[in-house]
C-alpha positions as CSV (number, residue, x, y, z in Angstrom):
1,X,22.3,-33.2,-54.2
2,X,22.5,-30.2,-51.8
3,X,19.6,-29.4,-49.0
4,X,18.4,-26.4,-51.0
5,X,14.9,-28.1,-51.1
6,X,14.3,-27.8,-47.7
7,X,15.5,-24.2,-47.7
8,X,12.8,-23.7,-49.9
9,X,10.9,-24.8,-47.7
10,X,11.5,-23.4,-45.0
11,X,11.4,-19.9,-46.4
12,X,8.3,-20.7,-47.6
13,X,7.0,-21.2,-44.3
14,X,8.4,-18.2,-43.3
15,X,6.7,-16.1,-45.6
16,X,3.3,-17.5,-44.3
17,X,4.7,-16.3,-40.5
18,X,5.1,-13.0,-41.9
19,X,1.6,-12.7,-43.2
20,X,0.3,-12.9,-39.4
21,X,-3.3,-13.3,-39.5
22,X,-3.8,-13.0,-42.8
23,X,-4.1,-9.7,-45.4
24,X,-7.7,-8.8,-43.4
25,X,-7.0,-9.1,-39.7
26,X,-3.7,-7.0,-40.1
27,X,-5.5,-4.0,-41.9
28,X,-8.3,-4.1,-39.3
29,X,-5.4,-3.4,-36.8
30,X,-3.8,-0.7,-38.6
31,X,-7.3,0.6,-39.0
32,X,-7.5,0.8,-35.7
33,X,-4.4,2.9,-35.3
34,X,-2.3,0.4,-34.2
35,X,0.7,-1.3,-35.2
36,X,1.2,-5.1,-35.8
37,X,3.3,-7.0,-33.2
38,X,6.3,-7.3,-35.8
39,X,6.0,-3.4,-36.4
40,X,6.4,-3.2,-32.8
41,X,9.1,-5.1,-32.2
42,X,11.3,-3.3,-34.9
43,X,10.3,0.1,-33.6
44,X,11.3,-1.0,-30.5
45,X,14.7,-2.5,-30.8
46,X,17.7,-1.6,-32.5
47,X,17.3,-2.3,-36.6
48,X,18.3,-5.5,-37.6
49,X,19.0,-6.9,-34.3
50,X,15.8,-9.1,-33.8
51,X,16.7,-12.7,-34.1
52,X,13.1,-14.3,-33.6
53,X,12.7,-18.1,-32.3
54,X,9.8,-20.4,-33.0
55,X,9.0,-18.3,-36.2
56,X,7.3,-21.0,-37.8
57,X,5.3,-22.8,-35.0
58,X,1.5,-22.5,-35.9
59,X,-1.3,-24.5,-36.7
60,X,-0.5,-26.3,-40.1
61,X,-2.8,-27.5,-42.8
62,X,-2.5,-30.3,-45.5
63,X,-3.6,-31.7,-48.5
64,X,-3.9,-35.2,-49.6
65,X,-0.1,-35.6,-50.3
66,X,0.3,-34.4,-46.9
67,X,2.5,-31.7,-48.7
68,X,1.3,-28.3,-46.4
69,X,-1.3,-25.9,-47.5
70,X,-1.3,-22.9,-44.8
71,X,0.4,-22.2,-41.8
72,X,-1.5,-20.3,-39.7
73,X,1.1,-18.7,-37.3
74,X,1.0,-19.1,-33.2
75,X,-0.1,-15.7,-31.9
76,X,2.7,-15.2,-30.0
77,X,6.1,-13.7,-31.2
78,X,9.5,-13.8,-29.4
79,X,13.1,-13.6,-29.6
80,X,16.5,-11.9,-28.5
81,X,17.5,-8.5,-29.8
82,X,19.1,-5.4,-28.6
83,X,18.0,-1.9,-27.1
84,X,20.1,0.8,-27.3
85,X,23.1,-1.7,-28.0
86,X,22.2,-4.3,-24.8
87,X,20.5,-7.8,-25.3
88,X,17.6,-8.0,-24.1
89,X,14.0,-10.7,-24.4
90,X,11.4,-9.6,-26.5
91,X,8.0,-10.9,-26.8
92,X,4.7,-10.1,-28.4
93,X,1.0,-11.1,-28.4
94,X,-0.2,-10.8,-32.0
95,X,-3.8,-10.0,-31.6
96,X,-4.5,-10.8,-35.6
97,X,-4.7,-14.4,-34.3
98,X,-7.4,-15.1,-33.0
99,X,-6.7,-12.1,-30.5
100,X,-3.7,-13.5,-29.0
101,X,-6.0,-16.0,-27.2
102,X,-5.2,-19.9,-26.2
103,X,-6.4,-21.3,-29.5
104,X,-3.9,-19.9,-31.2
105,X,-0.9,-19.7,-28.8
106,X,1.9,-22.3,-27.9
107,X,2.3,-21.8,-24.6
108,X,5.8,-23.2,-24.5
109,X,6.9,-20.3,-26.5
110,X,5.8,-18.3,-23.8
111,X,7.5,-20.1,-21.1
112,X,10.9,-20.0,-23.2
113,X,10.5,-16.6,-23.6
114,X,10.3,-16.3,-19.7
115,X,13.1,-19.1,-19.4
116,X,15.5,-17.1,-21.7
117,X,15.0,-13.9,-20.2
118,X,15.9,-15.6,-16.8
119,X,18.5,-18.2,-17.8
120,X,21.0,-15.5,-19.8
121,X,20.3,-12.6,-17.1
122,X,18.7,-10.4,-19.4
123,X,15.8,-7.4,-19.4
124,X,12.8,-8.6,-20.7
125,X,10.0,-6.5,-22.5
126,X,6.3,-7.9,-23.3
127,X,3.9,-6.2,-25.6
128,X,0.6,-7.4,-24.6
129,X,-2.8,-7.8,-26.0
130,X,-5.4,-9.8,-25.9
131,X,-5.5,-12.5,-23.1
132,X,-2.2,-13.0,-23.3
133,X,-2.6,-16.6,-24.2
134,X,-5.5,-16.8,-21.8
135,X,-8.8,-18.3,-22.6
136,X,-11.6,-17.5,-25.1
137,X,-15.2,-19.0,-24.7
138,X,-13.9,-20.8,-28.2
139,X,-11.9,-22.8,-26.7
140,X,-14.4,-25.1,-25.4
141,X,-15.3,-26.1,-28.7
142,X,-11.6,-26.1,-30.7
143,X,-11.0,-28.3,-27.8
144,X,-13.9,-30.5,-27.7
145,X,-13.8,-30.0,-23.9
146,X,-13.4,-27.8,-21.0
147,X,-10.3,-27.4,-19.2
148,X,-9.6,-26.9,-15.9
149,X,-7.7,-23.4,-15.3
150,X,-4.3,-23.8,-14.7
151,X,-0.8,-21.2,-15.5
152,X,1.8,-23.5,-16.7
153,X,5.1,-21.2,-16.7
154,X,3.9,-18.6,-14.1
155,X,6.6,-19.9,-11.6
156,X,9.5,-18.2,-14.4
157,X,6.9,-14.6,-14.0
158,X,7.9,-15.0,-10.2
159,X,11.5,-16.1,-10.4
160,X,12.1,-12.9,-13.4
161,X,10.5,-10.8,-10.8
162,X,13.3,-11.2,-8.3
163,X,16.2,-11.6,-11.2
164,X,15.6,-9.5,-14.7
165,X,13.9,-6.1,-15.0
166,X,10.3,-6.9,-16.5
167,X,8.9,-4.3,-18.6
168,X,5.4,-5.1,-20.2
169,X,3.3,-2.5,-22.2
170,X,-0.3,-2.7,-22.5
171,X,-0.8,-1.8,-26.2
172,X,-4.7,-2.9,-27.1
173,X,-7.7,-4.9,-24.8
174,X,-5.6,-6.4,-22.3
175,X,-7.5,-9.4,-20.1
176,X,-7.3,-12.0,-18.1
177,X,-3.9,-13.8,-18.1
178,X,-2.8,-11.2,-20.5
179,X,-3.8,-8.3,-17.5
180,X,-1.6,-10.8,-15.2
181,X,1.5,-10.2,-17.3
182,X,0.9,-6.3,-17.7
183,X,0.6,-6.1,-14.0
184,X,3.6,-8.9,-13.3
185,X,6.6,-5.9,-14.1
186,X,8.9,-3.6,-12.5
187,X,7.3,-1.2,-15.1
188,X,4.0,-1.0,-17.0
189,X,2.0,0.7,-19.3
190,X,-1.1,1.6,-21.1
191,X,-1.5,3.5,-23.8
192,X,-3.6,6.3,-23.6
193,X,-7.5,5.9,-25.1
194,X,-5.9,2.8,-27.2
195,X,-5.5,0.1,-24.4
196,X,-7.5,-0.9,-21.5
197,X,-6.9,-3.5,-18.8
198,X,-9.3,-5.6,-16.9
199,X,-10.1,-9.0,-15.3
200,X,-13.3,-9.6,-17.9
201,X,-14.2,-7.3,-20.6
202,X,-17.3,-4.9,-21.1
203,X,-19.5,-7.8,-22.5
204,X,-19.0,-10.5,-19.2
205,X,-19.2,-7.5,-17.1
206,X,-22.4,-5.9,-19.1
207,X,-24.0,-9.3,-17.5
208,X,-23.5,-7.9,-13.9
209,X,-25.6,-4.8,-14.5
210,X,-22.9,-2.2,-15.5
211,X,-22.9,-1.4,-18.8
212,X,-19.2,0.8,-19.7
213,X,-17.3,1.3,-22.4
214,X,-13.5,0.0,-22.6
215,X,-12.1,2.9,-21.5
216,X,-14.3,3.5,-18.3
217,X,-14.2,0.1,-17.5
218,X,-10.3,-0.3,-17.2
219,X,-8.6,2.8,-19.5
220,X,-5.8,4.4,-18.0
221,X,-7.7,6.8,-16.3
222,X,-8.8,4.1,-14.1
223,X,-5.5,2.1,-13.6
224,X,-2.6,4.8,-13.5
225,X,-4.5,6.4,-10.7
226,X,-5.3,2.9,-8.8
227,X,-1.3,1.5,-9.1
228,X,-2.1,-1.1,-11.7
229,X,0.1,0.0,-13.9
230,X,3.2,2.6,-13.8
231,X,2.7,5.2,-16.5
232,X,-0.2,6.0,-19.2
233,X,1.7,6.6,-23.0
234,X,0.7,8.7,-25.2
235,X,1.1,6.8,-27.9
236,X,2.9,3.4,-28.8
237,X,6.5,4.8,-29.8
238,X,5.9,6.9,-26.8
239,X,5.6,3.3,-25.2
240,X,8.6,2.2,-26.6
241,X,10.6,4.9,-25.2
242,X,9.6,4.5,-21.9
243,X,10.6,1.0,-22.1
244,X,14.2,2.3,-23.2
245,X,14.6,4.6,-20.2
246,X,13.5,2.6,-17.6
247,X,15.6,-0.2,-18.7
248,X,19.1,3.0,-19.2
249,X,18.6,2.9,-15.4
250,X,18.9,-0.4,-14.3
251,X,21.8,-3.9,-14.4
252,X,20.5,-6.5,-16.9
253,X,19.7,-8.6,-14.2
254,X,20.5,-8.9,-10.6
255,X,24.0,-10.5,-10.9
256,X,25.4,-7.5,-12.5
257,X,25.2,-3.4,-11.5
258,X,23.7,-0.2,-13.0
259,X,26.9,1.3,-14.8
260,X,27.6,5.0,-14.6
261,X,26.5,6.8,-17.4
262,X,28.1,10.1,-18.9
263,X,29.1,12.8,-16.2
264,X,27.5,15.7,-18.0
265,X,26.8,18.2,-15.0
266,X,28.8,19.6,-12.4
267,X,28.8,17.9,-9.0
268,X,29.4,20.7,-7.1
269,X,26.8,22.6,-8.7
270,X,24.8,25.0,-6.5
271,X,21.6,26.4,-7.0
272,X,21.1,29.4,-4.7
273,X,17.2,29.5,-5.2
274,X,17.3,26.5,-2.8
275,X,18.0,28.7,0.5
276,X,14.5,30.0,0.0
277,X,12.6,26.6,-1.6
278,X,11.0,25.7,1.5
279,X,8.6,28.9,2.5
280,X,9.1,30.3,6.2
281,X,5.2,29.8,7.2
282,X,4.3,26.0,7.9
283,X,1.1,26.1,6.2
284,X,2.3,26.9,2.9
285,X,3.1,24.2,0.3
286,X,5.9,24.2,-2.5
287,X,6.4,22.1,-5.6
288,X,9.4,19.3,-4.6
289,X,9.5,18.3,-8.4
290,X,11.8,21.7,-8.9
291,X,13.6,20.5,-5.9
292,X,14.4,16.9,-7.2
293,X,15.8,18.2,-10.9
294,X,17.9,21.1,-8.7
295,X,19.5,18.2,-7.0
296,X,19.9,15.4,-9.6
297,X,22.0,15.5,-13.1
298,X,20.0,18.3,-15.1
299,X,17.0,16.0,-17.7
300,X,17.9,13.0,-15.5
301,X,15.0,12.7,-13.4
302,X,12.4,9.6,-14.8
303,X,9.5,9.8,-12.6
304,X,6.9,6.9,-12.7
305,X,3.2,6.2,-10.7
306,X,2.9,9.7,-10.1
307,X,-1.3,9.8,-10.4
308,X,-1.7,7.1,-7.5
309,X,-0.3,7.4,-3.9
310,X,0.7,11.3,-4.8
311,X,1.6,12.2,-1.5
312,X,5.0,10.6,-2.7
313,X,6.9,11.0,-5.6
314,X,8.9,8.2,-6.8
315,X,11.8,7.5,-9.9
316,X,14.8,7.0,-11.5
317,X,17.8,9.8,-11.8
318,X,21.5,10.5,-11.7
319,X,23.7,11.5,-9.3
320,X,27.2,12.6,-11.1
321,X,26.2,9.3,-13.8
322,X,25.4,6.9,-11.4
323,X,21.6,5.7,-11.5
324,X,19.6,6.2,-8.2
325,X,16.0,5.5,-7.2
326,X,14.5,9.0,-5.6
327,X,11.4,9.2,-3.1
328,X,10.2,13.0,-2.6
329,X,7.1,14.1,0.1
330,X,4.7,15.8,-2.0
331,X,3.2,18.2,0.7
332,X,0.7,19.6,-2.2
333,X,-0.9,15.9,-1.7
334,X,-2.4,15.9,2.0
335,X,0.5,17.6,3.2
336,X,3.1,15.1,2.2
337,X,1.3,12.3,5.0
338,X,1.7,8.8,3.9
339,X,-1.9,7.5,3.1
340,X,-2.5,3.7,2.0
341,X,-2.2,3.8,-1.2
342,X,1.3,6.0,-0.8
343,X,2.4,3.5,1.6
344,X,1.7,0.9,-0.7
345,X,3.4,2.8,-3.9
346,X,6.5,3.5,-1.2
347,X,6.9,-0.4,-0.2
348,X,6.8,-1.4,-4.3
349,X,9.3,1.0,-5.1
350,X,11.9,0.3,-2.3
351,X,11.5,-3.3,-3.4
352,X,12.6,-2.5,-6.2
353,X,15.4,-0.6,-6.0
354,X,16.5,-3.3,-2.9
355,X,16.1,-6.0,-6.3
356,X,18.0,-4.0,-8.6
357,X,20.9,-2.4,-5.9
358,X,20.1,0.8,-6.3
359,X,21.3,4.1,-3.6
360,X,18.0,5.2,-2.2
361,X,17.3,9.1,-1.9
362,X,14.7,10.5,0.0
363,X,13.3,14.1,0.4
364,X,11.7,14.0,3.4
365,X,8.3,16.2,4.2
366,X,6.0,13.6,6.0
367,X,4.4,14.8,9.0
368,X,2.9,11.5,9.4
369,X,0.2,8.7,8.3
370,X,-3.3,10.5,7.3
371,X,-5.2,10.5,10.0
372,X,-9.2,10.2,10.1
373,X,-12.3,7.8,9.4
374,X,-11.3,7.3,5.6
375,X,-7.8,6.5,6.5
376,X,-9.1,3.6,9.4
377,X,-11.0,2.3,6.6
378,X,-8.5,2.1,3.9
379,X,-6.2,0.3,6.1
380,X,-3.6,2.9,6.7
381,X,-1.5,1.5,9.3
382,X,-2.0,-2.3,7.4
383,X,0.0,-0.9,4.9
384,X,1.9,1.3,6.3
385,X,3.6,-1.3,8.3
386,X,4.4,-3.0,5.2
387,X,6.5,0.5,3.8
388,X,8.2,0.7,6.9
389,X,9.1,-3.4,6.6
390,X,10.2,-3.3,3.4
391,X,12.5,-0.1,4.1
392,X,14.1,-2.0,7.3
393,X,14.4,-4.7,4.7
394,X,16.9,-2.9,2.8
395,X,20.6,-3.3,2.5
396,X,21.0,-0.9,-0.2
397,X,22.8,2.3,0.3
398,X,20.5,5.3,1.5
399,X,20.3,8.8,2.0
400,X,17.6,11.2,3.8
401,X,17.0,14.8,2.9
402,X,15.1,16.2,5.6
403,X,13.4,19.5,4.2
404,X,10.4,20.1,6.5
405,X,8.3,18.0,8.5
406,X,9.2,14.5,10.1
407,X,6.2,13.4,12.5
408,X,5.3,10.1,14.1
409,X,5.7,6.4,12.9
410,X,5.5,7.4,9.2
411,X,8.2,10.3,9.6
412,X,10.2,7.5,11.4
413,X,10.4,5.6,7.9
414,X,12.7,7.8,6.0
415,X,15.5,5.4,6.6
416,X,16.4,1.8,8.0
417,X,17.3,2.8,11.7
418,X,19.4,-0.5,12.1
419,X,21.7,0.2,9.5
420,X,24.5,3.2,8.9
421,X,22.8,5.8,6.6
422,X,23.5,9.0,5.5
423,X,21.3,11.7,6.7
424,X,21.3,15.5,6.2
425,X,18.3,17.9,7.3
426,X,17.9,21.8,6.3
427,X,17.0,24.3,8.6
428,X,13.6,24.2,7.2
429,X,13.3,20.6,9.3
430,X,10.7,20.6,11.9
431,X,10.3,17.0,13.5
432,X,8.2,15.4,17.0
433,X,6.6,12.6,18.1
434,X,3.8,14.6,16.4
435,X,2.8,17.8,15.7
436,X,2.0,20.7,18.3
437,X,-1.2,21.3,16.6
438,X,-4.1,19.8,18.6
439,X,-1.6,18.2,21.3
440,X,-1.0,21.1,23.2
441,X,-4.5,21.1,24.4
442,X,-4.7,17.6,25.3
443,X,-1.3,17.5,27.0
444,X,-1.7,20.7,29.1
445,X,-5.0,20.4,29.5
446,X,-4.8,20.6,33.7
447,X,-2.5,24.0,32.8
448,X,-4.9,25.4,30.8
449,X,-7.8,24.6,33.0
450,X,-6.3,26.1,36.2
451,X,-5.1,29.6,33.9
452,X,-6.9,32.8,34.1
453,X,-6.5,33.5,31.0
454,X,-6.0,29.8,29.1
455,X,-5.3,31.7,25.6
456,X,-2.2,33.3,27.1
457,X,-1.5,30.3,28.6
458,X,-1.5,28.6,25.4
459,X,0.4,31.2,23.3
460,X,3.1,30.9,26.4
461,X,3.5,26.9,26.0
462,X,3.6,27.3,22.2
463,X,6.3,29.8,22.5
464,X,8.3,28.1,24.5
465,X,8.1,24.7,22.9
466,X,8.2,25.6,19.6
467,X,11.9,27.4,20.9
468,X,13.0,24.1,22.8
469,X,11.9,22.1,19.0
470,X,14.4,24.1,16.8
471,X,16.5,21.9,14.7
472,X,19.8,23.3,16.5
473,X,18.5,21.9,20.1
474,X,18.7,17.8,17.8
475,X,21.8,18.8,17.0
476,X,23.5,19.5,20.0
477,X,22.4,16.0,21.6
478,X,23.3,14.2,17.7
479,X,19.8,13.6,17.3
480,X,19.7,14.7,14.3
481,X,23.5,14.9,12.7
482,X,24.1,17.9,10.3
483,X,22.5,20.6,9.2
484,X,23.4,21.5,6.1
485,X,22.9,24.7,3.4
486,X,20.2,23.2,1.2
487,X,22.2,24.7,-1.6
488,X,25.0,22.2,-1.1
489,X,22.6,19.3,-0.9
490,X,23.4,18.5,-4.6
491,X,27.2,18.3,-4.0
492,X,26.6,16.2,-0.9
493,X,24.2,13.6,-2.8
494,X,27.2,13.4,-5.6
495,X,29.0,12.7,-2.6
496,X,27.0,9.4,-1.6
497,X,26.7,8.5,-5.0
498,X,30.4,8.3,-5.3
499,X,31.1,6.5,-2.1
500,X,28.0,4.4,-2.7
501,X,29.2,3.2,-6.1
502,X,31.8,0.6,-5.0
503,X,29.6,-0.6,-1.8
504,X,26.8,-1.8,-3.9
505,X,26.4,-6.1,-4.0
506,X,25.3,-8.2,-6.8
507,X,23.0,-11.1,-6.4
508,X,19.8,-11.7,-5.0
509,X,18.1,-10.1,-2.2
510,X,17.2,-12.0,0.8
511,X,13.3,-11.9,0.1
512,X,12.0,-11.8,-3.9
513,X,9.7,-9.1,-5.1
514,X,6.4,-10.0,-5.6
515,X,4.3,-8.2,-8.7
């Protein structure tokens, strides 16, 4: 007289959810070398803490008794768990149904998955393959008709992009509405010579006249270098711990902050090999990576899109615990000068520390926008303007290393001049309208012409100038306002970090990222 019938019953269904796609379908996958979306999702989140929803929604067959047969499960698994102790959302295309495409998929499982992650303000992580719960040419006939294209839920992809960190890993064929959700996130990736991502795949695009492969169609060779995605994976467990340390670095959602994490390196640590970092002669580069990890907590440094816009280095680190978001000037990338795609990379990242109220630090080397035919066509000042918008934008706390050059409208980006910043330079800086090179000429050009000797002349204006641009001359009119020992620059970052700490505001920004 109890309910242990249905109990039966239920489990019964369950075990048929468990079974995926069926016996075939699920070794072909792990044939492939890759794991099944349940095998995922426990690799991914802390054992035993995945409670799934919608476990047993799938297409359902019966027999004469109308007493069920099969259930074929949807192709879409979700549910809450935890990460390294914090609840977060969890979803997963399961591509041994029907390749995670709509005839398998219930596409309010998606939208509740979306829903969740937004209603209880926490992270959410999609593992995508397939379509995503896109079409399939199938359709059509499972239907019996053809529909007309439509997103239902997208609107919760836009809201979580303003409210939750969205992670989404690109783990297999990734295409159409499924390429929209890998390249809807604060963070995504591919996995290296296993997943590819693309509008239409090899076959539609064979019928265009370009016959390619997966992976030279859209492999990550191809989309960590174009800013599709954030960071190509070695491997899926490599995947999954990307995912993790993004996440360590940021609030669950925009109502709450990025706590401190452990204080596990000396503040005032100094590292004297800074005094000479920056070499003497202009036309010599240096690695800033080596700067960035002197500066921040020692193995705290996360850096993410560094093979696209590479004059620019961008990620997550430290500062005495507290998470920051870091830019760096690259100068071994056309001299550290913003081209579009860096401005582009630099106006997607403040965004997203502006989101997720995170201290901005920036090590200045920019000695402008590149300059030239290729940078006219490209758009350069298009989206330039954009970085420098997005940076004026910002309300979030900021500070500006100046270590070398700081030229023109793109040097002027390297804070929000409307708003109280901090702002240190080292005696490396050298900063102008724009450079000397190729201005003198144009400039003095009625000096020159009316010299005896116009080298001379030249050499004398250069001298003279290049005396009248030292860093000390800024200071004395508060142009520029300290000059510091680049050795103390860690100490002084700790500094902001500190006083930073208690200024940052919840809630949402006054403009929503866009993907």
């Amino acid at each position: 007289m109890n309910w242990q019938p249905e109990l039966d019953e239920l489990r019964r269904r369950e075990a048929f959810a468990l079974k995926l796609g069926g016996e075939m379908r699920v070794k072909r996958q792990r044939d492939g070398g890759r794991l099944n979306v349940r095998e995922r999702i426990a690799a991914l989140v802390d054992e035993g803490s995945f409670h799934e929803i919608g476990a047993i929604a799938g297409l359902a067959s019966y027999d004469g008794r109308n007493d069920l047969e099969h259930l074929l499960p949807s192709n879409f698994v979700f549910g809450r768990a935890r990460l390294d102790g914090r609840p977060v959302v969890v979803g997963g295309d399961d591509f041994t149904v029907r390749g995670g495409s709509a005839d398998a998929t219930i596409k309010e499982k998606h939208i509740m998955c979306e829903q969740m992650a937004n209603q209880l303000r926490l992270p959410l992580v999609r593992m995508v393959e397939g379509s995503g719960g896109g079409g399939s040419v199938k359709t059509i006939e499972t239907e019996g008709r053809s529909n007309v294209p439509g997103v239902k839920g997208w609107e919760w992809v836009v809201e979580n992009m303003g409210t939750v960190p969205r992670v989404a890993l690109g783990l297999g064929s990734v295409a159409g509405l499924g390429a929209a959700h890998l390249a809807a996130a604060h963070f995504s990736v591919l996995v290296k010579e296993q997943a590819a991502l693309f509008v239409a795949g090899p076959p539609v695009v064979e019928r265009l006249g370009e016959k390619l492969d997966k992976q030279e169609l859209g492999g990550w060779k191809i989309h960590a270098r174009n800013g599709a995605i954030d960071y190509a994976a070695d491997s899926e467990e490599h995947a999954f711990d990307l995912a993790r340390r993004f996440l360590s670095y940021l609030p669950s959602s925009i109502d709450s902050l990025a706590e401190q994490g452990p204080q596990t390196d000396d503040p005032d640590r100094r590292e004297d090999w800074l005094i000479e970092a920056v070499p003497r002669d202009r036309r010599k580069v240096y690695r800033v990576r080596p700067i960035v990890e002197a500066v921040v907590d020692r193995g705290s440094f996360f850096e993410f899109g560094r093979e696209w816009g590479r004059s620019v280095a961008t990620g997550f680190a430290r500062l005495d615990g507290w998470p920051v978001a870091v830019m760096a000037s690259d100068p071994y990338f056309f001299g550290g000068g913003w081209t579009a795609d860096a401005c582009r990379k630099v106006r997607r990242f403040v965004d997203l520390a502006q989101t997720f109220h995170l201290p901005m630090v920036y090590l200045v080397d920019c000695p402008g926008f590149l300059i030239g035919s290729k940078s006219e066509r490209e758009a350069t000042i298009r989206y330039g303007v954009e970085a420098m918008s997005a940076i004026w934008q910002t309300t979030i706390p900021w500070c500006a290393v100046i270590l070398r050059n700081v030229f023109g409208v793109a040097g002027a980006a390297h804070q929000n001049g409307g708003r109280l910043s901090y702002r240190y330079a080292w005696p490396s800086g050298f900063w102008g309208s724009l450079p000397l090179e190729g201005g003198i000429e144009a400039a003095y050009r009625a000096d020159l012409d009316e010299a005896e000797d116009p080298d001379a002349r030249l050499a004398e204006i250069e001298e003279r100038l290049e005396k009248l641009r030292s860093p000390f001359r800024s200071a004395e009119t508060f142009w520029i306002e300290e000059i510091v020992d680049p050795r103390n620059t860690r100490p002084l970052l700790c500094e902001f970090a500190n006083l930073s700490a208690p200024l940052r505001e919840t809630g949402p920004s006054w403009f929503r990222m866009r993907p």
